[in-house]
Residue, then its C-alpha position, 0 to 999 in steps of 0.5 A: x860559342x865559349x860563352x854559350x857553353x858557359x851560359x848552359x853550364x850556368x843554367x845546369x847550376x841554377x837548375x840544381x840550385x833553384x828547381x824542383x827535385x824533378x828539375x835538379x835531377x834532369x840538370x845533374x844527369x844532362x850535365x854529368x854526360x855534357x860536360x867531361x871530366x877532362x875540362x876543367x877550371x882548375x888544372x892542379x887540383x883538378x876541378x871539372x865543371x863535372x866535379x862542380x856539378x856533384x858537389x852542388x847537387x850533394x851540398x842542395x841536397x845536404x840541406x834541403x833534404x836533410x832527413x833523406x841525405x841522412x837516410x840516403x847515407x846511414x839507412x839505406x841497405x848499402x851502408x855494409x859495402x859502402x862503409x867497408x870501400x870507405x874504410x879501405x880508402x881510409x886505411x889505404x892513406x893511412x899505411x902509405x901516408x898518414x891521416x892529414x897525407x895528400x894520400x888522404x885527401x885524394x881518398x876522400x875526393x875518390x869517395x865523394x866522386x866515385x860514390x856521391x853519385x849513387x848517393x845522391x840518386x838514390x835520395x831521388x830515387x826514394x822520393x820520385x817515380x822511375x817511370x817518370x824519370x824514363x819518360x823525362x830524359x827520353x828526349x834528351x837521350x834521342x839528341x844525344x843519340x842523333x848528335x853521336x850518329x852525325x858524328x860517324x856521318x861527319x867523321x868529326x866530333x864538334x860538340x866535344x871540341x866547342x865545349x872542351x874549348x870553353x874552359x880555361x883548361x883541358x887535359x884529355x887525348x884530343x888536339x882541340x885545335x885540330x878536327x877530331x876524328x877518332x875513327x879508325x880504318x878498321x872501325x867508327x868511333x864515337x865518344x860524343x862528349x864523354x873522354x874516350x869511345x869505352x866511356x860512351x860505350x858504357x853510357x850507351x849500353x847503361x841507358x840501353x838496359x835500362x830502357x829495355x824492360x820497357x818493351x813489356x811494362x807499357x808505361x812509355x808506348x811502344x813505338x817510342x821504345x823501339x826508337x830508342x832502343x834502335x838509336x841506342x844500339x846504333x850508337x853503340x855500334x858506332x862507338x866502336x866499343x866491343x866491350x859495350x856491344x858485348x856486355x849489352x848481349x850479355x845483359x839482354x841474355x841475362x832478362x831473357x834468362x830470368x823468364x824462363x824455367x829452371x829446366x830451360x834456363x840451364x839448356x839456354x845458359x849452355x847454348x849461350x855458352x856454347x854460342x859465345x865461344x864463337x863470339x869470343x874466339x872471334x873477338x879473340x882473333x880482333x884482340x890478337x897484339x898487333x897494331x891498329x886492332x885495339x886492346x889484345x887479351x894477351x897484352x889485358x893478361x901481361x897488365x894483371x902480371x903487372x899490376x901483381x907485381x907492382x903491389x908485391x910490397x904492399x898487396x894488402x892495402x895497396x900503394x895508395x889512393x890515386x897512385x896509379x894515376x900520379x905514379x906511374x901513368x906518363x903521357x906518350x907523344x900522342x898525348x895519351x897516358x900510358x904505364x911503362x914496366x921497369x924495363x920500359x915496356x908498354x903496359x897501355x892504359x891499364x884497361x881494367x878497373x882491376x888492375x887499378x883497384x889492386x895497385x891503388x888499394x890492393x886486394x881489400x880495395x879490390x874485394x870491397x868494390x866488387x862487394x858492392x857491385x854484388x851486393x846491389x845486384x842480390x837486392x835487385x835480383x832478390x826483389x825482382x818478383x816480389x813487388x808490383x813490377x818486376x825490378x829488372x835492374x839486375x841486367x844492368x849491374x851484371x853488364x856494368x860490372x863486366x863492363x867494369x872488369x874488362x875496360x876500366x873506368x875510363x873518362x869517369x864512365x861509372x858515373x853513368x852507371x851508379x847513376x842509373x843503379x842509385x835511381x833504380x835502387x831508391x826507387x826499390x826502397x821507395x815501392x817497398x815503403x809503400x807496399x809496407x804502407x798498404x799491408x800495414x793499413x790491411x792488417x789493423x784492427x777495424x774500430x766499431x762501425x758508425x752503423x753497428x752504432x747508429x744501429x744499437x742506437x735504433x734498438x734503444x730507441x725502439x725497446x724503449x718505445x715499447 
């Protein structure tokens, strides 16, 4: 089975390597979910079949499509967040440790990870049609969908142990050795392939959103809609994720919101409050500390304290890139990676990407990233009307950043979701050029016509028959 694992590995490289755009892109999307970012060839640094994946996509990209990686880079309406959360990381390892620091190289590998995914879906999105990209991956989502269901049914997660296994080295929460079952008494889990449960749940919720609008555009028939939109939200109950179960709520709200007139949306937005006051009190209640019911939101509160407390020396840039992660998470007997405080007490997994955000690069790391998030969806949200179709993508940043906020990015979850955004995003600017196209090609001024010409011709030729 390892080598069957490998040959697929291979085969996604040949693909990124040799395809067309269409192909290279499939190749990048399937193997970012196949293969988590917790096997790897190399252990210290740490270099993941994934990792491998993205920079080969990037360096094929870099070169065939040079042009585009320059515009995908320097011209695209992102470059004033984007430029300002890489200017923090720079500045960040520049505080704590220098320009040629081990500060620095994790801020440029944190860089090409984090946003080398939205870069370089957004130099597919610019040069291909979305609609094709929806019908492309259909299949591909529906197997993985059947896969996580027969996980629940099984109550054991095969495809996750053959390929973890393949590799030279691992480093995630599972014994490989043992049949791995993340089910608990009190709920199923399912995480497929990815790192954990939340990372899956992310997936699930993105892919979700993203083939909602889909009901009303009819460029996918309806029938195969509503099969994967059920596929997903099984899945997304069987992952266990009550963040994904929520944020998903929160985004389908939010489409049917937009439709709506002012009037009624200001009286749907209050019963949507009103009504999800009984949903959070409920979750409130499933959040409360005790063991074997998952994350409380008072244990979520005592990792905020935490985290300002541990950026008290340094809150403007942070403690540096990565140092959360190398400084104070320690692995538990299960094998799980904690935080402790100084007194010992368990702070958990730090389940935010806030809390991380202000620890590593503090409040001007924290504030460029969410300016981002916002940025993309004020150009979504700005352009849903103006184009031929309705750009519908503004759900998924306002889920994905909820998602974000209240359970990190676990098992590199956000890769799922820049993906999606990045694609969403070129093909915007994509529609936009050719629509400038068109109004350009109306608004030019009309040569004299063949006939106005052949006719002066005519009335030449007769005046002079005269």
């Amino acid at each position: 089975m390892s080598f069957l694992v490998l040959f697929l590995f291979f085969a996604i490289l040949w693909l990124i390597c040799k395809g067309d755009s269409k192909k290279r892109f499939l190749a990048f999307f399937a193997g970012t979910l196949l293969f988590p970012n917790v096997c790897l060839f190399i252990k210290s640094p740490s270099i993941s079949p994934q990792h491998i994946i993205l920079y080969t996509f990037l360096f094929i990209e870099c070169f065939q499509n040079r042009d585009e990686f320059s515009d995908g880079l320097f011209n695209n309406p992102l470059w004033i967040p984007l430029g300002l959360s890489v200017g923090s990381y720079i500045c960040t390892a520049l505080f704590n440790g220098g320009i040629f620091s081990i500060d620095m190289y994790y801020g440029v590998r944190d860089i090409v990870d984090t946003f080398g995914y939205l870069i370089a879906a957004y130099i597919v999105g610019k040069r291909s049609d979305i609609h094709e990209f929806a019908k492309d991956i259909f299949p591909f989502i529906v197997v993985c969908c059947l896969f996580g269901i027969m996980e629940g049914l099984l109550n054991a997660n095969y495809p996750y142990k053959i390929i973890n296994s393949a590799f030279p080295s691992y480093s995630g929460l599972y014994d490989l050795n043992t049949n791995i079952s993340l089910s608990q008494n009190w709920r199923i889990r399912t995480c497929f392939t990815t790192k954990h449960p939340t990372a899956f749940g992310t997936f699930l919720a993105t892919m979700f959103l993203f083939y909602f609008p889909y009901i009303k555009k009819g460029t996918i028939p309806h029938f195969k809609i509503l099969l994967i939109l059920g596929l997903l939200g099984i899945n997304i109950i069987l992952c266990g994720s009550r963040t994904a179960l929520f944020c998903t709520i929160i985004g389908i709200a939010a489409y049917f919101a937009d439709r709506l007139s002012l009037i009624i949306k200001i009286i749907t937005a209050g019963l949507i409050l009103f009504s999800f006051t009984t949903i959070l009190a409920v979750l409130a209640s499933n959040f409360q500390s005790g063991r074997g019911h998952g994350s409380s939101l008072d244990f979520r509160y005592q990792q905020l304290i935490f985290s300002i407390v541990t950026i008290q020396n340094s809150p403007v840039w942070g403690n540096g890139n990565k140092y959360a992660s190398h400084n104070i998470f320690v692995e538990n007997e299960a094998g799980a990676m904690r935080a402790e405080d100084s007194s010992g007490q368990d702070m958990g997994g730090l389940e935010s990407v806030v809390f991380t955000l202000l620890i590593d690069r503090g409040f001007v790391g924290l504030f460029s990233y969410y300016l981002l998030l916002f940025w993309i969806f004020c150009l979504f949200y700005s352009n849903r009307n103006k184009l031929s179709e309705r750009n519908d993508a503004f759900i998924i940043v306002i889920a994905g950043t909820l998602f974000l906020t209240l359970s990190g990015s676990i098992g590199n979850s956000s890769a799922f979701l820049f993906m999606i955004l990045g694609l969403q995003l070129g093909n915007l600017d994509r529609e936009k050029e050719l629509l400038q196209v068109e109004e350009d090609s109306e608004t030019e001024p009309e040569s004299p016509s063949t006939d106005l010409h052949q006719n002066g011709q005519e009335q030449v030729e007769l005046t002079t028959d005269e």
